[in-house]
C-alpha positions in Angstrom: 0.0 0.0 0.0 1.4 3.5 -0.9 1.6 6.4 0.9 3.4 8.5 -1.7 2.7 11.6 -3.5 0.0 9.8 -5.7 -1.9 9.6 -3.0 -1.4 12.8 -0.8 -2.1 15.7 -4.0 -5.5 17.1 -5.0 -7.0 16.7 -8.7 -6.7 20.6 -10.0 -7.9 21.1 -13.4 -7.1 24.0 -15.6 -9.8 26.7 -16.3 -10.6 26.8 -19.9 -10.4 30.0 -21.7 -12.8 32.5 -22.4 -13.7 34.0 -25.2 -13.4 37.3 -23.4 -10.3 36.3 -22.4 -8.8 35.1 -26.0 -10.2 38.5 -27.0 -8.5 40.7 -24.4 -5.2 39.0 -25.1 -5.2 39.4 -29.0 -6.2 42.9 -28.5 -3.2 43.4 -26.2 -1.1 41.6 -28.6 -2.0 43.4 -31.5 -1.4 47.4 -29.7 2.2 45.8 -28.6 2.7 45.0 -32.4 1.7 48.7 -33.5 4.0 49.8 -30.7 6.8 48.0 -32.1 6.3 50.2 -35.3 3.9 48.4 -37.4 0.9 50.1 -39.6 -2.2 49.6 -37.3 -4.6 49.3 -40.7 -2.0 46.1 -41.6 -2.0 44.4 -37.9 -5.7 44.9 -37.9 -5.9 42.6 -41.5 -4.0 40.2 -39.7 -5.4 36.5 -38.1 -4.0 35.7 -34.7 -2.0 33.2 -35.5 0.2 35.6 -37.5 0.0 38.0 -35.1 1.0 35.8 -32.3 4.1 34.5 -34.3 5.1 38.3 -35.0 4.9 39.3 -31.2 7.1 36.2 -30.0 9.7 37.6 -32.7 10.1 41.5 -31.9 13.5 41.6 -34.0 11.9 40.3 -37.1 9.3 42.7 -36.4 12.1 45.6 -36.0 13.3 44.5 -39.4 10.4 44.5 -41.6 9.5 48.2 -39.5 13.9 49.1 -40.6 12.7 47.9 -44.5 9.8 50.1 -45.3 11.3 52.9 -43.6 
């Protein structure tokens, strides 16, 4: 019979997102792109997955901002 860990810890479950929630993060994520220097109309035509890729990578982002200017 065990008396380890197994045994001892509580079943937690993580809370599912909201759709508030998704919302409020791809807003944020989307003003810290036009922050970085990007056009807000061309962010706005964007899909979150694009814009989630270009926020994890803030020097590619610098780049392409360096190239049009």
């Amino acid at each position: 019979m065990g008396t380890g860990r197994t045994l001892r810890k509580e079943s937690h479950v993580r809370p599912c997102k909201t759709p508030a929630g998704k919302a409020q993060k791809s807003k944020a994520q989307r003003a810290r792109l036009v922050k970085m220097g990007m056009e807000a109309e061309k962010v706005a035509a964007m899909d979150a997955d694009a814009v989630r890729v270009l926020v994890q990578r803030p020097t590619v982002v610098k780049k392409l901002v360096a190239k049009k200017a």
